[in-house]
C-alpha positions in Angstrom: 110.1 36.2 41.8 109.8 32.7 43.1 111.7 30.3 41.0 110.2 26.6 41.0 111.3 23.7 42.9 111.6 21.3 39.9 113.3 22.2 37.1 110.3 22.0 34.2 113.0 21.0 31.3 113.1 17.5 30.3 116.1 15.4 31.7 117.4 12.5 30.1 120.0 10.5 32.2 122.0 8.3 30.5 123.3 4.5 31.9 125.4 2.1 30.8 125.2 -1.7 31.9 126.6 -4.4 30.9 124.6 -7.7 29.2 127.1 -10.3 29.6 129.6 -9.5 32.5 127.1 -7.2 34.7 129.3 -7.2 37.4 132.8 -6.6 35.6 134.2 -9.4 36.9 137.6 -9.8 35.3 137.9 -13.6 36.0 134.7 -13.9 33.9 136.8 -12.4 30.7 139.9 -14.3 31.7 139.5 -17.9 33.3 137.4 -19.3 29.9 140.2 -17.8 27.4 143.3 -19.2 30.1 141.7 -22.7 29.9 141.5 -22.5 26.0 145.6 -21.4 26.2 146.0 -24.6 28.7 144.2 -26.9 26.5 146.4 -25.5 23.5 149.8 -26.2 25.1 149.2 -29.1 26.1 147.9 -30.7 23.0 150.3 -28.8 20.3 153.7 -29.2 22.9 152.9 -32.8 23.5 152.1 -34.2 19.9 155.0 -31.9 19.0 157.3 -34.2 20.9 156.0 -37.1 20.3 157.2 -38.1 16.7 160.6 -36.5 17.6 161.4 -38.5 20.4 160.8 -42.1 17.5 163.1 -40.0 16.2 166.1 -39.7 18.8 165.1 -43.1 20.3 165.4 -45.1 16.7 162.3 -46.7 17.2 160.7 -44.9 14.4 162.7 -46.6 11.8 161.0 -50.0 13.3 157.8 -48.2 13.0 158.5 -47.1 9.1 159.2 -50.5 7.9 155.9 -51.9 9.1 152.8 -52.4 6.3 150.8 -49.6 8.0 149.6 -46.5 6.5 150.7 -43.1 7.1 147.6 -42.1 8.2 147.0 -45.0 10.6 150.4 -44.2 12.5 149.5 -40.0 12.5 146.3 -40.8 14.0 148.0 -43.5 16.5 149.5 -40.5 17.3 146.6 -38.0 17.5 143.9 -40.0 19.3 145.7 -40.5 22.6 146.3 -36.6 22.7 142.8 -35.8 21.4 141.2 -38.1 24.2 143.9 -35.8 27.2 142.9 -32.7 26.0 139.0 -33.3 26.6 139.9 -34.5 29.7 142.0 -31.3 30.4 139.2 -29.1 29.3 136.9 -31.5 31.8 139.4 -30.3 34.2 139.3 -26.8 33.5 135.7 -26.8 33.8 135.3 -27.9 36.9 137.9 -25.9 38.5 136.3 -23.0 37.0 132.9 -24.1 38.6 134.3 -24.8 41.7 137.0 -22.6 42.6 136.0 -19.4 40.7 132.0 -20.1 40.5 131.8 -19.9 36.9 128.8 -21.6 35.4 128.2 -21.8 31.8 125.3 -20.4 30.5 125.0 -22.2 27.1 125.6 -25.9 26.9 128.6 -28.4 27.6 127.4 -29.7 24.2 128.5 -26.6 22.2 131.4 -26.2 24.1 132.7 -29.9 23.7 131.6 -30.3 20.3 133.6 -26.8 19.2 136.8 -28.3 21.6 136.7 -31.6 19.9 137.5 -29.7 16.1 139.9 -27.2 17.6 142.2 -30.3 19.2 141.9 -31.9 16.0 143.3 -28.9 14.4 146.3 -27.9 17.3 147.4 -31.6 17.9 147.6 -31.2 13.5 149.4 -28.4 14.0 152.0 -30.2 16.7 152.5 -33.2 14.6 153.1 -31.2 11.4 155.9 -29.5 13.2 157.6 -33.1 14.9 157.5 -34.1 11.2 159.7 -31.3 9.6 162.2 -31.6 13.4 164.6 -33.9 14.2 165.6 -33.3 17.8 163.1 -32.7 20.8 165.0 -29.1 21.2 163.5 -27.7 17.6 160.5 -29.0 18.1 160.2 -27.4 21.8 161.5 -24.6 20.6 159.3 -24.0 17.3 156.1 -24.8 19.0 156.7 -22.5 22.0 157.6 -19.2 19.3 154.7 -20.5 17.6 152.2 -20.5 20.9 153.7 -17.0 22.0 152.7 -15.6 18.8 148.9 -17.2 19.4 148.7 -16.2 22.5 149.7 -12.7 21.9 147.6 -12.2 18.6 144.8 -14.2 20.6 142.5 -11.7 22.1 143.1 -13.2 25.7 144.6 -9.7 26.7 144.2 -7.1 23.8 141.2 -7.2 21.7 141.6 -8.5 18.0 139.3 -4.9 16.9 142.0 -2.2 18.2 145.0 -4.0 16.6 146.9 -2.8 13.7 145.9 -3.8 10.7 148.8 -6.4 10.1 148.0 -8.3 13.1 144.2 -8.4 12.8 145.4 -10.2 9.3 147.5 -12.8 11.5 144.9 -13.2 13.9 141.9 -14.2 11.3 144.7 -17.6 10.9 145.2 -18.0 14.3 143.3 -21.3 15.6 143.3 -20.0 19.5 141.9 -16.5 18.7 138.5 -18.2 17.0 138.5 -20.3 20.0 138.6 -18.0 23.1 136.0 -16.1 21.0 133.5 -19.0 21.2 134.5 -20.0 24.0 133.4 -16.6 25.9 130.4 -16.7 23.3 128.9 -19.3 24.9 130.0 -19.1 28.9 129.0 -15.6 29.1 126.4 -15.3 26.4 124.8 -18.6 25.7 125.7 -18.9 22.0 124.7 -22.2 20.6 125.6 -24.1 17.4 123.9 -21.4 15.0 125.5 -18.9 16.6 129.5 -20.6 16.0 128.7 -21.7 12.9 131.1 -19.5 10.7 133.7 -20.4 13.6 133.0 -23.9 13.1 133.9 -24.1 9.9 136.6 -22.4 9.5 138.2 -24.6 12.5 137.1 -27.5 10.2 138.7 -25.7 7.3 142.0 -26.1 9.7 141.6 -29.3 10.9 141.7 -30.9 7.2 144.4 -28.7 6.1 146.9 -29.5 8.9 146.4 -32.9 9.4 146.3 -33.5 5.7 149.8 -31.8 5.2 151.6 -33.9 8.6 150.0 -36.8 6.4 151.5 -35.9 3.6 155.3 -34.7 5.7 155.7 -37.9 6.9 158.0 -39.6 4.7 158.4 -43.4 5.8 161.5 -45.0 4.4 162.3 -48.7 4.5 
């Protein structure tokens, strides 16, 4: 008996590819989420210092007894910081373009619009802490236990779904892990506004609620 050539069951073959990352290129996952950990650092770490050194330097005691508002002196503090992180994000950008070919595929817009809240709510965070320190060591040392717990709970290197229940709890209040979710959302995916909007507000929710209580912390005395 003569069997056949081709086997005259039905085969179904089974692939997997990838929508988003097609290649698997790891600098894809990581550069986006590294720039959103540089543009943290450098907004919390700075306006973290900043009050604390009026502190150790005495000139905040000339700055209390003047007729301004709190508010007007913590955003004196928070626009100068706001404006350097965009500029660090600009940065990051085009490094990422240039050095690692990395092109966006949804729009600056979304991007800068979403970066503009999350400074407002990490440089809120930073001055919250210089108002409850006294010496530039606390406050350096505060904000960096602080970022290593963001930055760990993040999902930069572990994702957020296959941690422990506890930590999934810290991450849904941790500013940088919503961030280097959009963040990949729209580089990789295209995501725009409708897409963030949950992420949006919550950030907003953030924003107000830090700032509001490093209002609130500062205590002028005359």
């Amino acid at each position: 008996m003569q069997l056949p050539r081709f086997n005259p069951e039905t085969t179904i073959e089974v692939t997997a590819s990838n929508w988003f990352n097609p290649l698997m290129s790891y600098k894809f996952f990581m550069v986006p989420g590294i720039l959103v950990l540089l543009i943290t650092l450098v907004g919390a770490n700075l306006a973290a210092l900043n009050i604390v050194k009026e502190k150790e330097i005495g000139t905040i005691e000339q700055i209390n007894v003047t007729p301004i508002k709190k508010y007007h002196f913590v955003l004196g503090k928070l626009i100068p910081f706001w404006l350097l992180g965009l500029l660090v994000l600009t940065i990051g950008m085009l490094i990422a373009r240039f050095a690692y070919g990395i092109i966006p595929v949804g729009s600056l817009l979304v991007i800068y619009g979403f970066s503009a809240v999350y400074l407002l709510a990490v440089l809120g965070l930073g001055l919250l802490i210089s108002t409850f320190t006294h010496t530039q060591q606390q406050a350096m040392l505060i904000s960096f236990f602080m970022m290593m717990v963001f930055i760990l709970l993040g999902g930069l290197y572990t994702p957020i779904e296959s941690m422990p229940a506890w930590a999934r709890w810290i991450a849904a209040i941790n500013p940088v892990a919503y961030f280097i979710e959009v963040i990949r959302m729209v580089m990789l995916k295209g995501s725009a506004f409708a897409d963030i909007r949950q992420h949006l507000l919550i950030m907003c929710g953030f924003a107000v609620v830090l700032n509001t209580w490093a209002v609130f912390s500062y205590k002028k005395r005359s």
